[in-house]
C-alpha positions as CSV (number, residue, x, y, z in Angstrom):
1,X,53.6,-0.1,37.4
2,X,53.6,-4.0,36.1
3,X,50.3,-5.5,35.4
4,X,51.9,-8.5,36.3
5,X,52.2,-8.5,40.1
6,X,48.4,-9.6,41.0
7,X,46.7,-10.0,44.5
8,X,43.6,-10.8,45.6
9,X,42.9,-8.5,48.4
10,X,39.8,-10.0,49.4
11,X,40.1,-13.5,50.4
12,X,37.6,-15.4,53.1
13,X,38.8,-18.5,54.8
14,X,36.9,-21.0,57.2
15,X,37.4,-18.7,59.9
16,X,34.8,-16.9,58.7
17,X,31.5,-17.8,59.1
18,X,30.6,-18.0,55.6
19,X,33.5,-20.1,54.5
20,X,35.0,-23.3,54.5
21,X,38.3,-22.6,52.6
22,X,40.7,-23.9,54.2
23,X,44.1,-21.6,54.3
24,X,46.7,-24.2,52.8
25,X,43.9,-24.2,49.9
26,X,44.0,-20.8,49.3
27,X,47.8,-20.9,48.9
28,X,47.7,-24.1,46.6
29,X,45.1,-22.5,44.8
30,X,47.3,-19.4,43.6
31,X,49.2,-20.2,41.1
32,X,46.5,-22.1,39.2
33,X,44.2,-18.4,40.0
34,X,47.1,-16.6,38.3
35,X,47.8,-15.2,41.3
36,X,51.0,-13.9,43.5
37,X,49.4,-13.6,46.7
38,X,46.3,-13.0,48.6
39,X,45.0,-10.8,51.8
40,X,42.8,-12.5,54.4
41,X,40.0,-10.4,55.2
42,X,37.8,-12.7,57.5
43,X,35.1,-11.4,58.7
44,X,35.5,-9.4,62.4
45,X,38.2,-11.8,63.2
46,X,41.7,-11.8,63.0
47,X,42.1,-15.8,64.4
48,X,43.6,-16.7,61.7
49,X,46.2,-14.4,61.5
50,X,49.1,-17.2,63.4
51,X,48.3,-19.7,60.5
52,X,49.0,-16.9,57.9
53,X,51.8,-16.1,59.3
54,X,53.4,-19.7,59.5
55,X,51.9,-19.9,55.9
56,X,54.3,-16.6,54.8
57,X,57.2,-18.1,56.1
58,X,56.8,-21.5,54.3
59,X,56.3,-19.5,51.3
60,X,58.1,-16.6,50.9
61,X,57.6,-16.2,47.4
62,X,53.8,-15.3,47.5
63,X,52.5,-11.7,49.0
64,X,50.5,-12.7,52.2
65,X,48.7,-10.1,53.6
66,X,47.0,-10.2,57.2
67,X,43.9,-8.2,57.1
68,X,40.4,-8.0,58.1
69,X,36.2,-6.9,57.2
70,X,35.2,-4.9,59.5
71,X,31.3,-5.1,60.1
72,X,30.7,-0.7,61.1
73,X,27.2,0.1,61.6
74,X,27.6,2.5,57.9
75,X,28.6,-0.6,56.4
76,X,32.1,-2.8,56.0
77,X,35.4,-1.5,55.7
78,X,38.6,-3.7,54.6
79,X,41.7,-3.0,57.1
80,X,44.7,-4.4,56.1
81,X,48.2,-4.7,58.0
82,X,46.7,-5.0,61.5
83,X,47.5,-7.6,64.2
84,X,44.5,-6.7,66.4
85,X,40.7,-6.4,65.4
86,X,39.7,-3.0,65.0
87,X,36.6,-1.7,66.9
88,X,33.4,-3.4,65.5
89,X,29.7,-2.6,65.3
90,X,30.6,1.1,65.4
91,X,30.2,4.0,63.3
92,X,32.9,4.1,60.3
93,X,34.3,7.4,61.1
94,X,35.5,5.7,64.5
95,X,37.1,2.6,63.1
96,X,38.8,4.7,60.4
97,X,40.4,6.8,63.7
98,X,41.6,3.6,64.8
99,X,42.7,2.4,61.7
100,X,44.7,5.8,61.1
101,X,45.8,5.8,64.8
102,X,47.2,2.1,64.1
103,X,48.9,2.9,60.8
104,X,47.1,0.4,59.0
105,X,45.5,1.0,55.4
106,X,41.4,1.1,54.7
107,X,39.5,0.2,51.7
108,X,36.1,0.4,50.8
109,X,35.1,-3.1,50.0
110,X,31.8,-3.1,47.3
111,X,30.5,0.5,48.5
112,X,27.3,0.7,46.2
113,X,26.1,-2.9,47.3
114,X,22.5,-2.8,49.1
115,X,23.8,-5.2,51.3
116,X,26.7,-3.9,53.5
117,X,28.5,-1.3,51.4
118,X,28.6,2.1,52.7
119,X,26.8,4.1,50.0
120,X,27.6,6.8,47.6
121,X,28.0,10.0,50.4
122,X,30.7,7.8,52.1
123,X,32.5,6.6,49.6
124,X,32.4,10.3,48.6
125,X,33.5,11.4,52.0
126,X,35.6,8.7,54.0
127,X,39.2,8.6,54.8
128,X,40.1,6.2,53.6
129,X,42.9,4.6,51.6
130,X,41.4,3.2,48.4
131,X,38.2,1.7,47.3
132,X,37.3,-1.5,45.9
133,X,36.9,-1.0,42.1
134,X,36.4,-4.2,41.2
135,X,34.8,-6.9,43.8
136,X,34.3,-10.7,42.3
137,X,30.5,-10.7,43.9
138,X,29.5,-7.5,42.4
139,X,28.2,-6.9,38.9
140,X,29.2,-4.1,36.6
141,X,26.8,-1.5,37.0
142,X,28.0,-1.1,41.7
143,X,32.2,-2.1,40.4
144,X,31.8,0.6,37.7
145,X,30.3,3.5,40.1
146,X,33.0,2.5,43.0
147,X,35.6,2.6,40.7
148,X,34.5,6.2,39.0
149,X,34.6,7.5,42.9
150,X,37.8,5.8,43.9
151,X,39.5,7.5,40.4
152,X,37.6,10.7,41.0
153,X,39.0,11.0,44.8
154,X,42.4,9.9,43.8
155,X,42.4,6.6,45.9
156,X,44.2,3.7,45.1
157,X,41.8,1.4,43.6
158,X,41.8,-2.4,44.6
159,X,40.2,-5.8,43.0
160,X,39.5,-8.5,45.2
161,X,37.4,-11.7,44.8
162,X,35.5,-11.5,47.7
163,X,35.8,-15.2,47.3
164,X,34.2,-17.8,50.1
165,X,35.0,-20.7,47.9
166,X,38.0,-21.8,46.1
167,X,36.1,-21.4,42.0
168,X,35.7,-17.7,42.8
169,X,39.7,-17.1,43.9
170,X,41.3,-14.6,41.6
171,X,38.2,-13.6,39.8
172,X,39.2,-10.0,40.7
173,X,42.3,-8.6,41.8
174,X,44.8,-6.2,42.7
175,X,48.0,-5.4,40.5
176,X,51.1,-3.9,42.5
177,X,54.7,-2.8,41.6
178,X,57.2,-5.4,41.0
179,X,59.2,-4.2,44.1
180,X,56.3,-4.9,46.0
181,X,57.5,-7.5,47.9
182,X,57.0,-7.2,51.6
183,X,53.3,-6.3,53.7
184,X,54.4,-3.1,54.2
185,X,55.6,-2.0,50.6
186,X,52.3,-3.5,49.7
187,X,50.6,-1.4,51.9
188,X,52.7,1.7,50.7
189,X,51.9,0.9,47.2
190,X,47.8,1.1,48.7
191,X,48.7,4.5,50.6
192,X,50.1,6.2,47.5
193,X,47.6,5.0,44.6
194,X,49.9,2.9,43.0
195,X,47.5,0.1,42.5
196,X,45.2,-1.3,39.7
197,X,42.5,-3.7,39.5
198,X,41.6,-6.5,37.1
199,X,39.1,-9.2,36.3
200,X,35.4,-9.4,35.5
201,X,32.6,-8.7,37.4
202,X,29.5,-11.0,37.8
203,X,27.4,-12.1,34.7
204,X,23.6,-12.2,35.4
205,X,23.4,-16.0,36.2
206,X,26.2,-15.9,38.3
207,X,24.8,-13.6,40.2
208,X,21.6,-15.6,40.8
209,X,23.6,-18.7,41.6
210,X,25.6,-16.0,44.5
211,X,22.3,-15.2,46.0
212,X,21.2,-18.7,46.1
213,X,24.2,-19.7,48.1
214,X,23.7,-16.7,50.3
215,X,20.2,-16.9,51.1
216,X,21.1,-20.4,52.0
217,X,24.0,-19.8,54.2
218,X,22.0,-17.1,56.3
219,X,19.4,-19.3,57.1
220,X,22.0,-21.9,58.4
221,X,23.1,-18.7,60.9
222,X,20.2,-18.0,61.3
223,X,19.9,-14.7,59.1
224,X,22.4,-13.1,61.8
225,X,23.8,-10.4,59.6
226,X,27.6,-10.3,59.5
């Protein structure tokens, strides 16, 4: 596998309510992040899905991936290569029957998070396709016990920024084969393990300026959980 093909697999635009990155930023943005592409994984929304798609065909070079987080009640769950949200607000073993039924992929975005990730028994358990081993807002200690699971369980294991704002782009990604060139042989490459992830997690400061800026943006939402 090259170490050269990178994505970031966890990209937030302004259609998410905790973003304002625009989508034409995110693809400007790639080169300079050292990247070759980039999923969009809004949060319980796939509206931006049309713009992504005009966006691929002006640039058919980069790997644009149409995805989604899901919010389950067990915590979130990445879904990639969907053109329809995937049941919401439910338990994860339903969404994953849909995801499955749908032939679209699953990850486990930041499992050992307080804060939204499913926890070790799931990560354990889930079907699932792969589990993020390396997510840009996480620091060493939850990225190191994901990926130890993920590697344990055989998944593919995935790096993605988790990035709301256009500094934190490519801080963690995904490497793919070369021939990896279209959604679905991206996909395929998630289905049969043959993905890495690189990048560094979150330094102590960093991490307090992240839960600064969080704090503050749910109290603009009014602490309405995502």
């Amino acid at each position: 596998m090259s170490d050269g093909i990178r994505i970031d697999l966890h990209v937030h635009s302004s259609y998410s309510p905790d973003s304002r990155m625009r989508l034409e930023q995110i693809v400007d943005r790639l080169g300079i992040a050292g990247l070759h592409g980039f999923a969009l994984t809004d949060h319980n929304t796939v509206a931006g899905h049309p713009a992504l798609a005009e966006l691929a065909r002006r640039s058919p070079r980069m790997r644009i991936v149409p995805g989604v987080e899901v919010s389950t009640l067990d915590g979130h769950l990445l879904v990639y290569g969907v053109s329809e949200l995937p049941p919401i607000r439910r338990p994860l073993v339903e969404t994953l029957d849909w995801v499955h039924a749908h032939g679209a992929v699953a990850v486990l975005p930041h499992p050992f998070r307080w804060a939204h990730g499913v926890g070790r028994r799931l990560c354990e358990q889930a079907r699932v396709h792969g589990v993020e081993a390396l997510n840009g807002h996480n620091g060493m200690v939850p990225n190191a016990k994901a990926e130890l699971v993920g590697a344990r369980r055989g998944l593919a294991l995935t790096g993605g920024s988790d990035a709301h704002e256009l500094r934190g782009l490519g801080r963690t990604y995904t490497t793919v084969p070369d021939e990896a060139e279209s959604v679905e042989e991206i996909l395929q490459a998630i289905r049969s393990a043959r993905t890495g992830a690189g990048g560094t997690s979150l330094r102590v400061g960093e991490r307090v300026r992240l839960s600064a800026r969080t704090v503050a943006l749910r109290a603009l939402r009014g602490f309405r959980s995502i």
